[in-house]
Structures are given as structure tokens and as C-alpha cells.
C-alpha positions, -999 to 999 in steps of 0.1 A, spaced: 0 0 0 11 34 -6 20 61 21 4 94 20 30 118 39 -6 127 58 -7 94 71 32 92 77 28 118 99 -2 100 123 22 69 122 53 88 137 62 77 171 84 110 182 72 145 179 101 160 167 97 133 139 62 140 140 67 178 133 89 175 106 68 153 84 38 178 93 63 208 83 68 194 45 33 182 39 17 221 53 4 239 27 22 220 3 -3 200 -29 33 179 -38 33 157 -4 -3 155 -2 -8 144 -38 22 123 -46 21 82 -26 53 70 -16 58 31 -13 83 16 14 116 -3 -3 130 -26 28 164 -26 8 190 8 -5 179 -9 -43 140 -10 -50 136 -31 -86 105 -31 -104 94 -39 -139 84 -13 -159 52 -13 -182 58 -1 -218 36 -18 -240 0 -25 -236 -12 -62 -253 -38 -57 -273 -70 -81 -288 -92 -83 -323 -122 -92 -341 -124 -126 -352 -146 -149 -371 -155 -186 -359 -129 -211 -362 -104 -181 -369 -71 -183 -352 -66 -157 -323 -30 -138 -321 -16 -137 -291 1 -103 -278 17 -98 -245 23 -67 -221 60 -58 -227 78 -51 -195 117 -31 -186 133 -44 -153 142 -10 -134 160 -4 -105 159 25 -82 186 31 -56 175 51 -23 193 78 -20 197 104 13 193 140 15 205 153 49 209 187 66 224 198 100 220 229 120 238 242 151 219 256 181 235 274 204 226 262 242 223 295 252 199 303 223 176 269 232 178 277 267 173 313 274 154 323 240 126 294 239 101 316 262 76 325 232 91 295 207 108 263 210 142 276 189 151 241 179 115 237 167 122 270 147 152 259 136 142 219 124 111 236 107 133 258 86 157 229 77 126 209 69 111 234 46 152 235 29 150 194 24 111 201 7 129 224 -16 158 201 -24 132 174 -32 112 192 -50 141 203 -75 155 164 -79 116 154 -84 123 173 -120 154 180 -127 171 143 -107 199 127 -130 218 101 -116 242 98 -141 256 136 -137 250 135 -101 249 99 -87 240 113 -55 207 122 -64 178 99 -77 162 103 -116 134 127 -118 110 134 -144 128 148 -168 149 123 -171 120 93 -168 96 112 -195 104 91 -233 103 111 -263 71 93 -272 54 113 -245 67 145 -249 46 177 -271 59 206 -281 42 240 -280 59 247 -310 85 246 -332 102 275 -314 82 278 -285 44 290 -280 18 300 -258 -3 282 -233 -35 273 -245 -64 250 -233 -63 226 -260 -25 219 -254 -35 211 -218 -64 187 -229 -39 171 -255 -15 169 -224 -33 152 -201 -51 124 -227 -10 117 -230 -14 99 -200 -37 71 -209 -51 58 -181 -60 96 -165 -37 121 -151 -41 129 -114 -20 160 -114 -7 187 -133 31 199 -127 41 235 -135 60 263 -125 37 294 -107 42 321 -138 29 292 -161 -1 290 -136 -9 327 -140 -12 324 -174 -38 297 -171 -53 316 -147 -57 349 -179 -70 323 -200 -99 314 -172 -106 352 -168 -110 357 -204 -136 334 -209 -157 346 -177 -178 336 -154 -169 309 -126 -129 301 -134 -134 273 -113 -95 268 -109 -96 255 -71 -110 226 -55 -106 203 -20 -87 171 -22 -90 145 11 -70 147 37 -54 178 29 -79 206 47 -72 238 21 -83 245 -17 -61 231 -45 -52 250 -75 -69 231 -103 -76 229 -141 -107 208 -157 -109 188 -120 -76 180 -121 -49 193 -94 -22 212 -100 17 211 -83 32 243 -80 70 238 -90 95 265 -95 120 244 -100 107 237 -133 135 255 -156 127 288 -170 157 286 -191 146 252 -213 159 258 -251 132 254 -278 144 257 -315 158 293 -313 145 304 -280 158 297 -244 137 312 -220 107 283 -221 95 260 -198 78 225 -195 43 212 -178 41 172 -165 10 153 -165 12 126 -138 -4 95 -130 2 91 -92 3 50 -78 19 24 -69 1 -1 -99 7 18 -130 19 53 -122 45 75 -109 50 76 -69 75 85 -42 102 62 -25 112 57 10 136 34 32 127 30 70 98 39 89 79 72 95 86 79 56 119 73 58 126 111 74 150 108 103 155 136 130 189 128 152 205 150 182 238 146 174 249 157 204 274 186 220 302 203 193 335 202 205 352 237 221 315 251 213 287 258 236 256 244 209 243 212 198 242 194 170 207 186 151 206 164 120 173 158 95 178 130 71 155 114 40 159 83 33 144 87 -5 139 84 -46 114 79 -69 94 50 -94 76 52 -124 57 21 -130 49 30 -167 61 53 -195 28 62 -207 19 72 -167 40 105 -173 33 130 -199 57 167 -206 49 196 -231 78 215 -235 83 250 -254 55 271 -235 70 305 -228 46 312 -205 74 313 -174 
């Protein structure tokens, strides 16, 4: 079963723990939209779907053809993104009257590790930074990319529509950067009447941005620079199908979602402690035709 980071956060046993997970997920459509599925190992292999087998009309006595679901073994390594901060003691001790300063302080390094995320969620390539885990850029085939146009174009409905029927089994999100959003937002207001461009999702407690009833991720880290035929100042939207079957979904190691909050203890000749947050994390995509990208809008 999948792990919503909503329900990673009820399962956490220590409330430090407890507050971090609750610190990414606030606010943010990304962790409450996206499942992550627990590998018990640093390697999580999979098989990934990229053919669909197919059937046909026949006549009695005809002979049936067989066809087959064609599969790619995949592996995904789990990879860790990990910050520190120093608190002073005095700081902790004397300032924590109004606010608990190493609260403060793990809440800012959480919302830091949400950033980094989101940036390898796109722009992830292992083989220039084996550190890191593949993103969608990098997982999105040639086969299910569109172009705006030949050297870039404006954001329209109907490439949106042709975006999302890219993903063949339904998108449950929409991926794009907040200028690109703005521009949707011209188009809605141009037409008039109700733009309908928010609605609730469960477990999440505040309006999502949405288009045509389907959610929309807010990510900036979504280049502005992407080159398309003579111009260089474009950008890309992803259409997502989000689970564990068929579609595209998180990765953790560990429990509590694989996010790991450690006093490391007194630094040496120095009157502060030592506070490290750790991920244990990656991503899977389960099928090729389960992520779609149109590239070239210059709406940035």
C-alpha cells in the first residue's frame, strides 16, 4: 500500500519526527498528492510497463493472435538528502520563552529538504550526479513529450487537454511552474464567469489549484531557461499519473517515511548542539505512458 505523507505523519512515534513530516506536507499540494511506497532494501527493482497487449475481431474457427504486455526491469537506488544545524545552548535555553528555537530551527531545515526534493523530483539525474535519484525529466520518453511549438508558444487549453489524454489511463495531477499557472489563470478570466481553478482534495484541509478537475503542483523548480528551436527562455508542464500499480510515486527506506531527526549531540570547544534531519528517499515510475511533458510554452 502506498504512504500518504498525511498518514506518515499519524504513524510517527516521536514528535520531533512527528513535526517534521507535518512541516513538509503544510500547505504543500506535492506531499499530499504524490504516494510513496516503502523499499525494505538501499535498491528497489520493479518492472516497468511499456507496451499494452492488445486483442481483435475474429470470425469462428479463426485463429486468435496472441500479444503480451511488454515489460523493462528498473531499479531504483534510495538515496539520502540530509541537513544539520547548530543551536547554540544558550539560544535553546534562554530564548525558547515564546518559541521552542530548535523547533524554529528543524522547521526551517525541513522546509530547505522540501525544496531540495522538489528540485530532484524534476530536474534528478543520476548519471551527472549519482547522489541524487532520476526525476522526471529524465523518466519522461520522447514518445510522451509535445511541443508547444517549433520555437516555443503560448499556453492554450487545447494543449493542456492534449496533455493530459497523453497519459492514458487519467492524469491525477498537473506539474508546472507558478508564472505558467498565471497564465492559465488569464485564460480562465478571459472566458468569464466561474474560473473554477480550485477545488478540495482529502486529507489535505485547504483549496487546491486546479484545471478541468484536475490538481495542480506548483514547482518553480521547473527550468525557465529550457531551449526550444531558437529560443531559451521556455518551460515544460508534467501530467502525472500518481500510484503504486501503473503510475508514478514517491520512495522511501525506514519507517515514519523514511525522514529521520537525530540530536547529534554537544560540538566540540563550542557551547551548541548538533541537530541532524535526514530522508531516506527516490522515486518509481511504474509505466512510461503514466507521465506526460509539453515543452516550449513560454509562459514562465
Amino acid at each position: 500500500m502506498p504512504l500518504l505523507m498525511t498518514e506518515a505523519a499519524k504513524l510517527a512515534e516521536d514528535d520531533r519526527q512527528r513535526g517534521i513530516i507535518e512541516e513538509l506536507i503544510d500547505k504543500d499540494e506535492l506531499f499530499a498528492l504524490v504516494p510513496f511506497v516503502r523499499s525494505k532494501d538501499d535498491v528497489y527493482a520493479y518492472d516497468r510497463e511499456k507496451t499494452l497487449p492488445g486483442a481483435g475481431w475474429i470470425d469462428p474457427y479463426d485463429d486468435i493472435e496472441e500479444s503480451t504486455a511488454t515489460f523493462e526491469p528498473v531499479t531504483a537506488r534510495i538515496k539520502i538528502l540530509a541537513g544539520q544545524v547548530d543551536i547554540a545552548n544558550f539560544i535553546s535555553e534562554v530564548k525558547s520563552d515564546l518559541y521552542d528555537q530548535v523547533a524554529v530551527q528543524l522547521a526551517a531545515k525541513a522546509k530547505g529538504v522540501g525544496r531540495d526534493f522538489r528540485q530532484a523530483l524534476v530536474n534528478g539525474d543520476s548519471a551527472v550526479n549519482p547522489k541524487q535519484f532520476d526525476g522526471l525529466k529524465k523518466f519522461v520518453t520522447a514518445g510522451q513529450t509535445l511541443t508547444a511549438g517549433a520555437n516555443g508558444n503560448a499556453l492554450s487549453y487545447s494543449m493542456l487537454d492534449e496533455l493530459k489524454d497523453a497519459v492514458k489511463l487519467g492524469a491525477d495531477c498537473l506539474m508546472m511552474r507558478q508564472g505558467t499557472w498565471r497564465a492559465l489563470r488569464q485564460l480562465n478570466r478571459l472566458q468569464g464567469g466561474n474560473t473554477a481553478d480550485m477545488m478540495m482534495i482529502e486529507n489535505f484541509g485547504v483549496p487546491v489549484k486546479a484545471y478541468d478537475g484536475t490538481p495542480v503542483i506548483i514547482n518553480d523548480y521547473i527550468g525557465a531557461d529550457e531551449t526550444q528551436g531558437d529560443n531559451d527562455a521556455t518551460t515544460s508542464i508534467y501530467a502525472l499519473r500518481l500510484n503504486e500499480a501503473d503510475g508514478f510515486h514517491g520512495l522511501y527506506a525506514g519507517d515514519a517515511a523514511g525522514i529521520r531527526v537525530e540530536k547529534v549531540g554537544l560540538n566540540f570547544g563550542k557551547d551548541s548542539t548538533r541537530w541532524r534531519l535526514k530522508w531516506y528517499c527516490a522515486a518509481a515510475l511504474k509505466a512510461t505512458h503514466a507521465v506526460a511533458r509539453l515543452k516550449g510554452v513560454t509562459n514562465i
